[in-house]
Backbone as a ProteinNet text record, in pm:
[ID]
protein_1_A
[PRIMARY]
XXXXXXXXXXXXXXXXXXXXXXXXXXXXXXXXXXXXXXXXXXXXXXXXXXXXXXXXXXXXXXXXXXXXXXXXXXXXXXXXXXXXXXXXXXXXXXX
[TERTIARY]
84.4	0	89.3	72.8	158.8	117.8	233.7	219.4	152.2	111.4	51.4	175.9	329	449.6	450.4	455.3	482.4	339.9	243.3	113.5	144.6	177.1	227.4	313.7	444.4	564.9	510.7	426.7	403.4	287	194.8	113.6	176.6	281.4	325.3	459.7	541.1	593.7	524.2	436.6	294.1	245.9	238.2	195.9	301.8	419.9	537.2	551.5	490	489.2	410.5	306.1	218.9	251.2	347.3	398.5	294.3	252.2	100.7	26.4	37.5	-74.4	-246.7	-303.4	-458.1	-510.4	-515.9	-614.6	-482.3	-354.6	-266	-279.7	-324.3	-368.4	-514.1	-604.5	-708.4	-725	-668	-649.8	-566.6	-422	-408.5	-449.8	-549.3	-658.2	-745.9	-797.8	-908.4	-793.1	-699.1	-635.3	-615.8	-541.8	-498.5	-640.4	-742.2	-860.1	-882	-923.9	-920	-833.8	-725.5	-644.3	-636.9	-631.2	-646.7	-781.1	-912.7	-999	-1018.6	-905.8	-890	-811.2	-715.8	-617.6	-659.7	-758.6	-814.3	-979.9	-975.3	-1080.1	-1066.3	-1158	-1138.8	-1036.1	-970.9	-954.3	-1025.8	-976.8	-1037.3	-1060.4	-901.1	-849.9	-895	-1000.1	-1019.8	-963.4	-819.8	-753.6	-649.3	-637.3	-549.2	-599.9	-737.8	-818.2	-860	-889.8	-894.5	-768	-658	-549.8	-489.3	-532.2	-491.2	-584.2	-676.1	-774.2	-753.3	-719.2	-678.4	-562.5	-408.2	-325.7	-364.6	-410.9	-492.9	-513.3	-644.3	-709.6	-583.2	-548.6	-447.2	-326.1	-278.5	-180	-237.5	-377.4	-450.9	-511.4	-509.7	-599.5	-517.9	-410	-352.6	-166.3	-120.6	17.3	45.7	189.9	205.6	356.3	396.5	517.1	643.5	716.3	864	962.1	1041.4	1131.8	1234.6	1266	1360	1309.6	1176.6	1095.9	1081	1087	1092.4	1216.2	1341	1464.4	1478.3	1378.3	1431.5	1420.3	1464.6	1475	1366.3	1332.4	1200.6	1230.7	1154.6	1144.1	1210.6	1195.6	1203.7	1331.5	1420.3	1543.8	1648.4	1589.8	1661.1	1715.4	1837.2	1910.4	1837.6	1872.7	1773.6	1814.5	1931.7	1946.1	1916	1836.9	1762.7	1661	1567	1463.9	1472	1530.1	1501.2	1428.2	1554.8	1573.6	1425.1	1378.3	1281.5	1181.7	1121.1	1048.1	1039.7	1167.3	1148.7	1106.9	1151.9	1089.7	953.7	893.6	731.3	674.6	709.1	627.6	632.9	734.5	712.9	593.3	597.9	506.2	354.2	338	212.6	130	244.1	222.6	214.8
-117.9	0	124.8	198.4	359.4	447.5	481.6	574.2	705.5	781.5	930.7	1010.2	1021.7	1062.6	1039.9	872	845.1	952.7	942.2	994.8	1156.1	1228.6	1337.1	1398.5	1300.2	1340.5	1324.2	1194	1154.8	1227.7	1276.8	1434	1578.2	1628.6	1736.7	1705.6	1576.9	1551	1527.2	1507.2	1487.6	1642.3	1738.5	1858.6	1925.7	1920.5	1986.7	1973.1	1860.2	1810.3	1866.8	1938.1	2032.5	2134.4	2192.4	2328.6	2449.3	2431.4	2584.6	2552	2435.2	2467.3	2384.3	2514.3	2474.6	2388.3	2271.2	2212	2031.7	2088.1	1957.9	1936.2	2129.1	2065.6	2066.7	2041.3	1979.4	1855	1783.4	1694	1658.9	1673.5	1595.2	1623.5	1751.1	1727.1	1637.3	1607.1	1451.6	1372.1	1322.1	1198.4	1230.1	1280.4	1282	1247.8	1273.7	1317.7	1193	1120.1	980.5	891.4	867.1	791.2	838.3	969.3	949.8	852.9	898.5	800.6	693.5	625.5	459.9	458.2	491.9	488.9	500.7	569.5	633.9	521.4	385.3	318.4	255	250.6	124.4	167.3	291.2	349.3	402.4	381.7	463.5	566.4	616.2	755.5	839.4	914.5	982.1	1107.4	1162.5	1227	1285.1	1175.5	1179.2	1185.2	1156	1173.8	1327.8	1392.9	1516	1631.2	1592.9	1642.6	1644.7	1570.3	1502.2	1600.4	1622.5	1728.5	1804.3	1893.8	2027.1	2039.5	1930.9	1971.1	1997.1	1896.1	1902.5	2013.7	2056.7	2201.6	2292.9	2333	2410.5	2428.2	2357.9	2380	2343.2	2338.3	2316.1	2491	2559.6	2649.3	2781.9	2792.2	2890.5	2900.1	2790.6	2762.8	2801.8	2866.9	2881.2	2790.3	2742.4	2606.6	2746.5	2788	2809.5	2702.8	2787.6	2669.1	2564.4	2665.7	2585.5	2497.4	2479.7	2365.4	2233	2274.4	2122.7	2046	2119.5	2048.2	1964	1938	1867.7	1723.5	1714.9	1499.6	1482.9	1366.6	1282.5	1235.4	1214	1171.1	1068.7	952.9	810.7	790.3	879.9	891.5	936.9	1015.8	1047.1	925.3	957.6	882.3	875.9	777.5	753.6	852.9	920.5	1021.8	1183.8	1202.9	1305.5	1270.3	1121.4	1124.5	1169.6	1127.3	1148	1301.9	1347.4	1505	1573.9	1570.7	1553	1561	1387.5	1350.6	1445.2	1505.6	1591.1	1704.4	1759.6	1882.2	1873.3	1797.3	1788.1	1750.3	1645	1629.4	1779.2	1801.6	1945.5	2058.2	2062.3	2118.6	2066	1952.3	1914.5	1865.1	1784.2	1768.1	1865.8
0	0	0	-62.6	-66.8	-25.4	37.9	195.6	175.8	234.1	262.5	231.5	235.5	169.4	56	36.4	-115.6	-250.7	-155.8	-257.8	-260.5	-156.1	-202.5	-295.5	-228.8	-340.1	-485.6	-523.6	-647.5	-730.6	-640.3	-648.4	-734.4	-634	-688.7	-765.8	-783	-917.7	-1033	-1034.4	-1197.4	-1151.2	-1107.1	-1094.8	-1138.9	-1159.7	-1202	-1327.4	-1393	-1517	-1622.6	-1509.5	-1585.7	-1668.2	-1624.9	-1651.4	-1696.3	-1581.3	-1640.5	-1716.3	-1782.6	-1885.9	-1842.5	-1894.8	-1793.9	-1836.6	-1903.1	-1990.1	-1916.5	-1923.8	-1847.7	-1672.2	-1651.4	-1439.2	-1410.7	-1559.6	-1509.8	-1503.5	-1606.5	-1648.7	-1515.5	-1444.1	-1354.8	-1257.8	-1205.2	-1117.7	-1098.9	-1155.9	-1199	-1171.4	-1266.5	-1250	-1074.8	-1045.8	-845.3	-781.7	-785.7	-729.7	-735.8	-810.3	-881.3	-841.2	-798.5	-751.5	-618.8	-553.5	-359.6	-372.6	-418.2	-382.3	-382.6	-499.5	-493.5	-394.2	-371.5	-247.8	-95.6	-53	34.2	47.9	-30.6	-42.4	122.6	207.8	312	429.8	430	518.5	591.3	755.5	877.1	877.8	876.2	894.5	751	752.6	684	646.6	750.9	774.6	625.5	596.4	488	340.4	330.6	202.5	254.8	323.1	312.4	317.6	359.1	352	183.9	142.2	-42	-100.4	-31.6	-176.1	-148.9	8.5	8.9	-64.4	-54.6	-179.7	-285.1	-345.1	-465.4	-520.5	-450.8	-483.9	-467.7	-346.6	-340.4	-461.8	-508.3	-622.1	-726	-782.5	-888.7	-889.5	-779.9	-778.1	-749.1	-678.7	-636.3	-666.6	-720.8	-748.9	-928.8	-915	-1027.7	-1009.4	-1141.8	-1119	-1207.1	-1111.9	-1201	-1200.1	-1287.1	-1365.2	-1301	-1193.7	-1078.3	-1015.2	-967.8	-920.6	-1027.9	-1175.4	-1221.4	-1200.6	-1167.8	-1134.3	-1030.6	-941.2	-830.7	-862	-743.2	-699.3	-692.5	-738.2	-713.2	-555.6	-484.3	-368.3	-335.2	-500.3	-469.9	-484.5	-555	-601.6	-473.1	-389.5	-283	-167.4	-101.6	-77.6	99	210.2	305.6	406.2	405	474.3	383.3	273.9	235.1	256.6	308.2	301.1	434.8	549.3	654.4	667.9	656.5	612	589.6	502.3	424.8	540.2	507.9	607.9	730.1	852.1	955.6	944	815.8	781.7	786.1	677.3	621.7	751.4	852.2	974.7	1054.4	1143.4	1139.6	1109.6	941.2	884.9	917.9	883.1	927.2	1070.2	1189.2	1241.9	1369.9
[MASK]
+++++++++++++++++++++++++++++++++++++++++++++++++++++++++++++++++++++++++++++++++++++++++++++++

């Protein structure tokens, strides 16, 4: 099953892919929207299917992507001491 990290990172890397164009972040609006809810099937914690659409919406609705943001690491590519890294930050942030 793939984690509430893994669905993010893999969220706003296909959101980077967009590059502004409106007709490519509607299109992966639906697709994300569409896959948290298969993902989010038979879970308790409803916590995390609503945390996924506020991203969602949020960088479907209010984000613009510059150019330096398509350069980064994929999440999955990062080494286990950037994930850590990572990981402390984003908990932090959310928790």
């Amino acid at each position: 099953m793939i984690t509430e990290m893994e669905f993010y990172s893999n969220v706003f890397d296909k959101f980077l892919e967009t590059s502004n164009d409106v007709k490519e972040k509607e299109s992966w609006k639906c697709k994300s929207i569409i896959e948290l809810m298969n993902i989010s099937k038979g879970r308790v914690n409803n916590i995390f299917c609503e945390n996924g659409l506020r991203i969602i919406m949020d960088l479907s609705n209010n984000y613009y992507i510059f150019p330096h943001e398509c350069e980064s690491k994929s999440y999955i590519k990062l080494s286990k001491k950037e994930k850590k890294i990572l990981f402390s930050i984003l908990k932090k942030e959310f928790i």
